[in-house]
LODREN-190470 format. One record per residue (C-alpha): x, y, z; residue in three letters. Coordinates in pm, whole numbers, plus 50000, padded with zeros to 5 digits. Layout:
# residues N
XYZALA...
# end
This chain:
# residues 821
800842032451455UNK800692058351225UNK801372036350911UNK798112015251024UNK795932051151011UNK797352060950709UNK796402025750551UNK793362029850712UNK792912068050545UNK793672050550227UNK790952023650231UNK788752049750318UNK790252073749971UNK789232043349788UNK785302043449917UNK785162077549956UNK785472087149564UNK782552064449412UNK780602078249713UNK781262115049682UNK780322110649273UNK776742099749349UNK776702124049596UNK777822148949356UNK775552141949118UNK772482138049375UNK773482177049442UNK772862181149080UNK770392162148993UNK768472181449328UNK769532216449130UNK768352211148788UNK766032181648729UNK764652184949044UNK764442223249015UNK761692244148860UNK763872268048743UNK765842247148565UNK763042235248308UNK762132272048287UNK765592281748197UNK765872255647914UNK762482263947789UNK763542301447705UNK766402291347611UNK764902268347344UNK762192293447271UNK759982267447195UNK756962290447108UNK758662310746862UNK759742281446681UNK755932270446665UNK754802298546472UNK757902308446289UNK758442271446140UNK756512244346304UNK752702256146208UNK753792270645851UNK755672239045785UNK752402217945884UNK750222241745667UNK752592235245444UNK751862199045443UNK748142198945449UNK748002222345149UNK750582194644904UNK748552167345071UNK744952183844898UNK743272172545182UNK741062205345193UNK738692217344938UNK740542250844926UNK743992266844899UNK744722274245229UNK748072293645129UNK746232321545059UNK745312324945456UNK748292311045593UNK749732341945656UNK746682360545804UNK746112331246027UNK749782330746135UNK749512366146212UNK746582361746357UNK746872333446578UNK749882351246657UNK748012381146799UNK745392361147003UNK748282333847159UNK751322351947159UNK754312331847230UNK754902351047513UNK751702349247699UNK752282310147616UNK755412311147808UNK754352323448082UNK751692300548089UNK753762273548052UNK756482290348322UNK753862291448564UNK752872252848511UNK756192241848566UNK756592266548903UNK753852254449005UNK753672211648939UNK757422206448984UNK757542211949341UNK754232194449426UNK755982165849204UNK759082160649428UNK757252167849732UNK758572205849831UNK754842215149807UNK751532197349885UNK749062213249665UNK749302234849370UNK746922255449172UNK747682257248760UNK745392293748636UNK744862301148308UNK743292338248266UNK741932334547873UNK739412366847915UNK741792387147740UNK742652359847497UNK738732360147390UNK738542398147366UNK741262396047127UNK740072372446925UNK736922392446877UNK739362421346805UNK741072401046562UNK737602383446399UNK736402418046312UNK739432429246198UNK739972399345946UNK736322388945861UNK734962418645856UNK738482434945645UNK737922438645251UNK740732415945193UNK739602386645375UNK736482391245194UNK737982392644867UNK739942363544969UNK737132343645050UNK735242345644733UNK737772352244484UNK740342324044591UNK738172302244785UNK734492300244650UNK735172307544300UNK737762280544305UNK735622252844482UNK732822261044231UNK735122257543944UNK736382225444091UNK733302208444190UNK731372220943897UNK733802230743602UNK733612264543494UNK729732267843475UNK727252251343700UNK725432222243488UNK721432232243522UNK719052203343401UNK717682206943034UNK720752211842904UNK721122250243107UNK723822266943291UNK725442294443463UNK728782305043485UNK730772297543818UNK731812332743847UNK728162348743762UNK727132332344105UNK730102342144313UNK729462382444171UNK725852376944251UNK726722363944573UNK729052394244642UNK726302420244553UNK723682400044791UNK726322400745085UNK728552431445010UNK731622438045195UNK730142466045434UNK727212442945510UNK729092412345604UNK731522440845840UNK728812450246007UNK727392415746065UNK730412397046186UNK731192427946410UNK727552422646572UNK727862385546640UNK731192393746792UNK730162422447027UNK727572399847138UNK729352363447223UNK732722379447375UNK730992394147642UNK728732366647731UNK731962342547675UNK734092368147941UNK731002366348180UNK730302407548080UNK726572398748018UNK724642367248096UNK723102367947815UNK723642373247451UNK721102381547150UNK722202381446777UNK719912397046498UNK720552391546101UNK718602407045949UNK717172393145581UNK714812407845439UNK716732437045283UNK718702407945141UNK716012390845004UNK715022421744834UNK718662425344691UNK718762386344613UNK715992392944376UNK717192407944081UNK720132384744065UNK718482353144076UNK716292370043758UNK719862379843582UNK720892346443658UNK718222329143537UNK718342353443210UNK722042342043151UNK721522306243190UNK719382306742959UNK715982290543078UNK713352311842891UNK714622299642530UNK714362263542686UNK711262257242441UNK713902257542170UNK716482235242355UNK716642200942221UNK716752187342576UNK713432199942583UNK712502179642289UNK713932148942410UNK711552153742734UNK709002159842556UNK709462125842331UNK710132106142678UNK706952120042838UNK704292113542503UNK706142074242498UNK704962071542895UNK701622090142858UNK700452062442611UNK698062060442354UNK696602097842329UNK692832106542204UNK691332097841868UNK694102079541754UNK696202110941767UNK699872106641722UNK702032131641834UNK705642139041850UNK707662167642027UNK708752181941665UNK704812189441620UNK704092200842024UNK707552222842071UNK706902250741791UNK703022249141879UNK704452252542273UNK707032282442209UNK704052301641996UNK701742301342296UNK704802301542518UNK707702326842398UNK710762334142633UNK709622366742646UNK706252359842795UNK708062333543036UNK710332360843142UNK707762379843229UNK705682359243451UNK708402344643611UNK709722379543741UNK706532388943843UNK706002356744046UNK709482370944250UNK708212400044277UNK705142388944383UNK706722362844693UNK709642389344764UNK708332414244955UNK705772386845099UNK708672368545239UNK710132402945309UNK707452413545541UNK706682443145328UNK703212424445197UNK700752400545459UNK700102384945128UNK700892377744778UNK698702373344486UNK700302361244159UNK698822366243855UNK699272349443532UNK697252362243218UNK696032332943014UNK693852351842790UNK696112365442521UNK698122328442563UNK694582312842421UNK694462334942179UNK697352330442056UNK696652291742094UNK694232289341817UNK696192296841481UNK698962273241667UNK696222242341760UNK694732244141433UNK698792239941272UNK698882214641480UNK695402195941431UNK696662199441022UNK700582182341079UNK698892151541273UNK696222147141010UNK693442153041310UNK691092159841053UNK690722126040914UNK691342110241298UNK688532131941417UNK685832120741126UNK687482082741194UNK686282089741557UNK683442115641587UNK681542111741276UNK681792077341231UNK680552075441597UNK677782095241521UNK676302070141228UNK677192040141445UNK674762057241712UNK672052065641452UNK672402033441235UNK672481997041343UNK674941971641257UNK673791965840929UNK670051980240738UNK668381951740517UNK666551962340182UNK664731940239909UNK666501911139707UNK668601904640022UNK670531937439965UNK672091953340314UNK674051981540404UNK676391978340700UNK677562004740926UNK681072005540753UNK679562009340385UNK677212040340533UNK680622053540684UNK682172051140379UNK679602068040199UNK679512096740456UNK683622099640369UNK682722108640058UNK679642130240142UNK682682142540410UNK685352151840260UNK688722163840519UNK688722200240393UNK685162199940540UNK685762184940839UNK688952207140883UNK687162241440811UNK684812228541058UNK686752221741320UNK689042251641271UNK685392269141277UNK684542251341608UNK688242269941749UNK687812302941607UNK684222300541834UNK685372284542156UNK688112308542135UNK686132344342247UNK683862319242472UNK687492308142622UNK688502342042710UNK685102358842777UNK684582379442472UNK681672355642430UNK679422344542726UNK678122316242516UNK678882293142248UNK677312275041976UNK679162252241757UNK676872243941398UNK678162220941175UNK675472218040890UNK675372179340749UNK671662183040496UNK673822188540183UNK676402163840326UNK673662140240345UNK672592138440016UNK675672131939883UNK675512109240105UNK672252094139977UNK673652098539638UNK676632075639748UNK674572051039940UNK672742049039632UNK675132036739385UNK676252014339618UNK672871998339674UNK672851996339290UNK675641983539232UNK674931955139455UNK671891947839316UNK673071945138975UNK676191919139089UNK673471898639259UNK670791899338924UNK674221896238737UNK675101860738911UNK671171853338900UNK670911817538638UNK668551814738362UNK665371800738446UNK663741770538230UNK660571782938075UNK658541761738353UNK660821783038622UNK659751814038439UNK656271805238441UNK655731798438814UNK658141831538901UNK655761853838674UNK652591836838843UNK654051840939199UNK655241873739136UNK658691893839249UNK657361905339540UNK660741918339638UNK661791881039714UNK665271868839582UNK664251852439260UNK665911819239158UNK666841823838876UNK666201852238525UNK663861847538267UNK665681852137938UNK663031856837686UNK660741830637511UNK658541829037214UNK654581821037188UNK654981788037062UNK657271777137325UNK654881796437595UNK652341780337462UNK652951741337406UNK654621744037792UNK651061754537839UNK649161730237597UNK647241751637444UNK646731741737063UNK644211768836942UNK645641786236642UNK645681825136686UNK645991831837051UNK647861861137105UNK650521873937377UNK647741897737497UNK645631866837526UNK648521851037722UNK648701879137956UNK645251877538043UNK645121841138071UNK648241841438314UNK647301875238491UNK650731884738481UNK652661912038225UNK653371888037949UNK656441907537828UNK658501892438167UNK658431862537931UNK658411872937589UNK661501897437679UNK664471889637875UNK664351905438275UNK666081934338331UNK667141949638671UNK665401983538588UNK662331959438523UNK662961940138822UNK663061970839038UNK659901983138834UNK657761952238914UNK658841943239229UNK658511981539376UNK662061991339483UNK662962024439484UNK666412024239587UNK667012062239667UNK663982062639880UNK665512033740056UNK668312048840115UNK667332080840210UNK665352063140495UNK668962048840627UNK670132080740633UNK667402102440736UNK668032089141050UNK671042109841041UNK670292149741205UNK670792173740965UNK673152194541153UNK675372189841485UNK675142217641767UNK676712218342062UNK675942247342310UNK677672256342622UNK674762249242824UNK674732209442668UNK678612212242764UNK677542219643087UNK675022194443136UNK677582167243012UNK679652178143273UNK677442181443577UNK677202204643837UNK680622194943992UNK682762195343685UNK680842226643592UNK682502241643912UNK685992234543760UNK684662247943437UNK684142278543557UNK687262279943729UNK689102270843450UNK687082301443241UNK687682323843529UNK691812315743509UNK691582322143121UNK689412354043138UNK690822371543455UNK694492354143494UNK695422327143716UNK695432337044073UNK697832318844302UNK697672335844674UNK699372325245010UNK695822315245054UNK696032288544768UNK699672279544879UNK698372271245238UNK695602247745146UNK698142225444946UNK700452223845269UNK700042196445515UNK700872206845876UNK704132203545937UNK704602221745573UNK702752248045700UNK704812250245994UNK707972253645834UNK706382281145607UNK705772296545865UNK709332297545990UNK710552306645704UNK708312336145662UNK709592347846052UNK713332343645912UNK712452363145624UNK710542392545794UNK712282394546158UNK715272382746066UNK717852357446241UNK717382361846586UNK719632338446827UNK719852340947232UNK721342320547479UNK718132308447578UNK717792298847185UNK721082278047253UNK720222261047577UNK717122246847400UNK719042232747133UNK721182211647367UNK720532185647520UNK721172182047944UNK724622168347846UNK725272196047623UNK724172220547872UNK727142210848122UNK729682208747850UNK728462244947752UNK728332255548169UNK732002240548213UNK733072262347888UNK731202293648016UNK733292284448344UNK736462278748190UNK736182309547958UNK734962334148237UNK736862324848533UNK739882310148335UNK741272270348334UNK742192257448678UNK743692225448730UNK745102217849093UNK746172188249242UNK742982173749324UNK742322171148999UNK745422151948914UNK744572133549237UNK741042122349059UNK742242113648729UNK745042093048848UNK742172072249130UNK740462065548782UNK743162046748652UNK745602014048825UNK747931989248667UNK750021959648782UNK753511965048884UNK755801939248899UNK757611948749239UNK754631971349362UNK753731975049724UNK751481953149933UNK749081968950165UNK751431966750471UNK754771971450293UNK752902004950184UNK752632019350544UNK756382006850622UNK757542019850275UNK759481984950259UNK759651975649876UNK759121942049811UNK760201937549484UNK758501906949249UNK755061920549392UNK752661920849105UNK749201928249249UNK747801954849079UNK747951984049269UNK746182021549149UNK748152050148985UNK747442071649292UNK748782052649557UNK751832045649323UNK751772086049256UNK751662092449670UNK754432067349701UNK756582082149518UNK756492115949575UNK757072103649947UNK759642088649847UNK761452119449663UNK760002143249950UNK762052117350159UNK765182122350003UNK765082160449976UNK764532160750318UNK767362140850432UNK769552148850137UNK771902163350374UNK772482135650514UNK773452123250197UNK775812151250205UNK777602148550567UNK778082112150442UNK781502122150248UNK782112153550473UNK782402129450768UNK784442104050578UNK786732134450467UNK787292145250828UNK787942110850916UNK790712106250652UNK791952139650740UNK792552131451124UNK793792097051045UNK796302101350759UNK797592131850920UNK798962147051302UNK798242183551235UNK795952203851113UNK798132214850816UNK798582175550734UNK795012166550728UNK793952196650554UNK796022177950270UNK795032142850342UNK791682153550332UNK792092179449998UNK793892148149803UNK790532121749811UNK788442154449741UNK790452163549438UNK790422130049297UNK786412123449294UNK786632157649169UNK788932159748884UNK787502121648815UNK783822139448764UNK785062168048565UNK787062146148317UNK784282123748260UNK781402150148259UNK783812173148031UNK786412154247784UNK785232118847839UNK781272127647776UNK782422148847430UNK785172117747309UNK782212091147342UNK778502098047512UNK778082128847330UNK778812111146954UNK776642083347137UNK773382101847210UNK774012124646859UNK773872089246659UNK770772084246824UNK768672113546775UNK770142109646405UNK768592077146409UNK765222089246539UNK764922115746274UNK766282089646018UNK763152082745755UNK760732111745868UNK759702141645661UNK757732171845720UNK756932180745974UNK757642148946160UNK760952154046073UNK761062188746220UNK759352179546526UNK761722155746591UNK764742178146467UNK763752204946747UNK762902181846980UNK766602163146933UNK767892202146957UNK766082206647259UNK766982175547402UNK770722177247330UNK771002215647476UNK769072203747793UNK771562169047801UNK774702194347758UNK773712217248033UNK773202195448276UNK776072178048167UNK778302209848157UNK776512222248493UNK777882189348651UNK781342200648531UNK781112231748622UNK780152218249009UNK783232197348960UNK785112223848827UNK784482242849210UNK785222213749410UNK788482209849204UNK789222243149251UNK788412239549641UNK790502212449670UNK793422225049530UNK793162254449690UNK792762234450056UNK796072213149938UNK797582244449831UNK797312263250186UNK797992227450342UNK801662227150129UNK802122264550170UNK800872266350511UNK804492278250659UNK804882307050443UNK801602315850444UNK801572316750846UNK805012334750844UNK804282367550779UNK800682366651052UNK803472356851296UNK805872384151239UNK802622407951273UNK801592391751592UNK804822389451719UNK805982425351601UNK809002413451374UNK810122428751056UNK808182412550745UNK811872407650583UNK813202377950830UNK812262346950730UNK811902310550949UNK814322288650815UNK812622258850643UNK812372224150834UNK815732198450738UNK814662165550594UNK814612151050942UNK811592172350933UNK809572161250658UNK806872138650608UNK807432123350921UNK806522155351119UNK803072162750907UNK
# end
């Protein structure tokens, strides 16, 4: 009978081990993966958060800065930010935060708890950021950081070494960054970052409600004033006049005005040295630094006003001698007799004035004539007379003008022109004039040359021929008695007909003719200002007085003048600026609210939570976020296998995260719960090969130490030698392959993570040895008393008994061996 026990305790050895190795490993698995404190152990131990600053975050600055990703060189802040990121999240205040997540989500996870509440205090972390904004901003070396290595570099990048003006002007890179640094000194910029920061940290802790920031500018405006006029000295815009850029505009801008008055041509090597006489840098200087300081202290707040003033006078002044130069290099003089003078006959003369014999004079020939009775240096001293009047009219040492250009003596040389002209046209038309038959000079004698075109020319005849064309046969008749006969001057026969003659008989006086074309002509050309203001009219006579007004008294620009040439919403932004300017940079909460938008507003009220009463994220969070979200499971639950928590596996309807989330951490609740169960399991089946392998106590002590030491030692050589021969090597090759390929910090991401990863894989691996390690040790120990048992028991005998502790029991014969356990 006993044989059929023992076979029976062996079957039972045999299922005993595999169970009593899950059940092992359950207990471990429920002490370290299961546990809190077993994450929170292996997260100091890998000391994550020191790692992060100490190599993972310099190693990813690192990275950005080679891949030039950034405008500037962020190595020169890396360290600062290290330090100072350091100071606002230190790695131990991270630990603990992340301590407290896992103490608190790991046992709502496998059911110990129902609820749990995650707290993140980050008052303290604000506070010290402000502490460590005002100590960095506001620090000289940040500020020397940020415009020596950071905006002098960008400028030089983006812009070279100077900053490219149009016209061919510039200014150096690092002018602007000094000019920059004595607008916003170091003290200044202190002060201001330490304001903004004394003002949002306690509105962000929930100190004050409310929050008001002032910057004020116009002390900075007043400083930013004589460095925009050094900087516009050094780039060099009041010698632009002489710039050849300014040349080439000029050329561009006379080809798209067109065609310019009179005929005048003009090109920008005559207007540029006219232009930087009336116009020299130092006069430009001038007016354009009293035009700052003019709209600085307007802008400022110091003035309700501005008035800017530009003197035009002694500019006028100094444009005559250059518009006369000018007037002489384009050859005005002859464009302006080409257009004003010969106007002027055209007006007084028609197209063309007929005299006797057919002779006429047309506009161009009278033109002509006045050219010569006109000669340039005339017309030039008189216009260059005209200037040197309009000039003290111009700038009001005259109140009137009258220009005089005296044309009587011009005219007669004109006449005196005209004259020979008419001659000489006369005398080519008698000069092509035929010679008339004597019959043809008989009937142009009788008919007369009443200033008619004759026919033809008598040449001369004698008596005889006079007389037998007239039949008369009488001996003795004289030319006298001719004459008298014909009534006409017998010599216009007898003698050939000269012009002189011609002119004589027929009447002609050629100068008086001509004078009569040209008397028409005035004798002199005035022009007042009163006839310039009646050309204009009474509303360009307004403008002429306000052009006389700017030239005599300066040109007056006030915020008056500015206003009217501002629409509204110009005006309105004026306006703003001018508030900026004289109250400064004022910014509230309220300010802030307005800005946003109702969305905006609750992300600003949850930050204003988050930041004041810290980040809390409990379980009914996690409960909403996972109802928001469901997926198909192949081998879900249905609806009633969900109440029975019966699985049916091949399930697919889709079922949502949270139920899946409840189910399981019923599930593992479950288990906890009735883990012991899980534990009595091999206990029972222990006892049970213990009272059926052996008779005694001592004998199933052993029976039951030997299955006990075999699942044990089994679990400790494969969780110990076994798991370092081949699954350690295993899961090594396969972090190595992970990492294989990556670089960066990719690669030492995944390089910590694979440390982290192994260390947490070895101590649960070793903690499951050492478990096994105990039981090992427990059952040798039980088969140890359950071998020794009789001396062990010998010398508690003797004691109860009262014997000496020398005499010993003498040890069972072989008839007493196995059979009696």
């Amino acid at each position: 009978m006993i044989w059929v026990r023992r076979f029976l305790a062996v079957i039972l050895i045999v299922l005993v081990i595999p169970i009593f190795l899950a059940t092992l490993l359950v207990w471990h698995v429920n002490g370290t993966v299961l546990s809190a404190d077993f994450y929170v152990k292996e997260l100091r131990k890998a000391d994550i958060f020191s790692f992060l600053y100490d190599e993972a975050v310099p190693a990813a600055l690192e990275e950005v800065k080679k891949s030039q990703t950034l405008p500037v060189d962020i190595s020169v802040f890396q360290a600062t930010a290290l330090t100072s990121v350091k100071e606002v999240l230190p790695p131990e205040w991270l630990e603990e935060q992340a301590e407290n997540t896992i103490e608190q989500v790991v046992p709502y996870l496998v059911g110990d708890t129902d609820s749990f509440a995650i707290t993140v205090s980050v008052k303290e972390r604000i506070e010290s950021l402000g502490e460590v904004l005002k100590r960095e901003l506001g620090g000289g070396d940040t500020y020397n950081l940020l415009f020596d290595e950071v905006m002098t570099p960008m400028l030089k990048e983006e812009l070279g070494d100077v900053v490219k003006l149009p016209m061919g002007l510039s200014v150096a890179s690092q002018d602007i960054v000094a000019s920059v640094k004595k607008v916003v000194p170091p003290e200044w910029a202190k002060a201001r970052v330490e304001h903004v920061v004394d003002q949002a940290v306690p509105y962000l802790t929930g100190k004050s409600e409310h929050f008001a920031i002032k910057m004020p500018v116009a002390d900075r405006l007043e400083a930013l004033s004589p460095e925009v006029k050094a900087l516009l000295a050094k780039s060099g815009v009041y010698t632009i006049l002489s710039r050849p850029e300014f040349s080439t505009e000029v050329d561009k801008a006379l080809k798209d005005f067109g065609a310019l008055p009179f005929g005048v041509k003009l090109t920008a090597g005559q207007i540029v040295p006219a232009a930087q006489t009336v116009a020299p840098p130092e006069w430009l200087q001038a007016r354009t630094e009293s035009i700052l300081d003019a709209m600085v202290p307007y802008v400022a707040g110091r003035k309700q006003g501005f008035e800017v003033v530009i003197p035009l006078k002694d500019r006028v002044q100094a444009a005559g001698p250059a518009v006369k130069k000018l007037l002489r290099d384009v050859d005005a003089y002859n464009l302006l007799f080409d257009q004003v003078v010969a106007t002027l006959v055209k007006g007084s003369v028609g197209d063309k004035v007929e005299l006797p014999f057919g002779i006429a004079i047309t506009q161009g020939e009278v033109v002509s004539a006045m050219r010569d009775a006109l000669p340039p240096a005339f017309v030039q001293e008189q216009a260059e007379k005209m200037i040197d009047t309009l000039v003290p009219y111009l700038t009001g040492e005259a109140q009137t003008f009258k220009i005089v250009v005296p044309l009587a003596e011009r005219k007669e040389a004109a006449v005196r022109a005209a004259e020979a002209l008419v001659d000489r046209k006369l005398q080519e038309r008698f000069n092509g004039l035929p010679g008339c038959t004597l019959r043809q000079a008989l009937d142009l004698v009788q008919r007369g040359l009443g200033g008619a075109v004759p026919s033809c020319k008598p040449v001369g005849y004698s008596l005889d021929e006079i007389k037998r064309e007239l039949g008369i046969q009488v001996p003795g008749v004289t030319a006298e008695d001719l004459g008298k006969l014909l009534n006409v001057d017998i010599t216009l026969l007898t003698e050939p007909l000269t012009l002189d003659k011609l002119k004589k008989v027929a009447g002609f006086d050629v100068a008086a003719q001509v004078r009569q074309v040209v008397a028409s002509i005035p004798d002199e050309f005035s022009y007042t200002d009163a006839k310039l203001r009646e050309t204009l009219g009474a509303d360009h006579e307004a403008t002429l007085d306000k052009v006389l007004a700017w030239i005599r008294d300066g040109y007056k620009y006030t915020d008056a003048d500015l206003r009217k040439t501002l629409n509204a919403e110009q005006e309105k932004i004026l306006d703003q600026a001018l508030k900026l300017g004289r109250e400064g940079l004022n910014y509230t909460d309220a300010d802030l609210r307005k800005a946003l938008g109702p969305a905006e507003q609750e992300i600003l009220d949850q930050v204003l939570k988050v930041t004041r009463e810290g980040f809390t994220f409990t379980d009914a969070d996690l409960r909403k976020l996972l109802s928001d979200q469901g997926f198909a499971s192949a081998g879900g639950l249905s609806k009633e296998s969900q109440s029975t928590g019966i699985i049916l596996v091949g399930y697919t309807e889709q079922q949502p995260a949270l139920d899946q989330f409840d189910q399981a951490r019923r599930y593992m609740e479950l288990a906890r719960r009735l883990s012991f169960l899980l534990y009595l399991v091999p206990l029972l089946l222990l006892a049970a090969i213990g009272f059926l392998g052996g008779r005694r106590w001592r004998s199933r002590l052993a029976w039951a130490a030997v299955p006990l030491l075999l699942a044990a030692g089994i679990a400790y050589v494969a969780s110990g030698p076994v798991y370092r021969a081949v699954a350690e090597p295993i899961v090594n090759r396969g972090f190595a392959d992970a990492a294989r390929g990556q670089t960066g910090v990719a690669q030492l991401m995944i390089q910590q993570g694979t440390s982290v990863a192994q260390t947490v894989i070895n101590d649960f691996v070793s903690g499951l040895a050492t478990r096994a390690m105990l039981l090992l040790i427990l059952a040798l120990v039980a088969l140890g008393v359950a071998i020794f048992w009789p001396l062990l028991r010998k010398p508690f005998a003797q004691v109860r008994r009262g014997e000496p502790k020398g005499r010993t029991e003498e040890m069972p014969g072989p008839s007493q061996g196995p059979s009696s356990m």
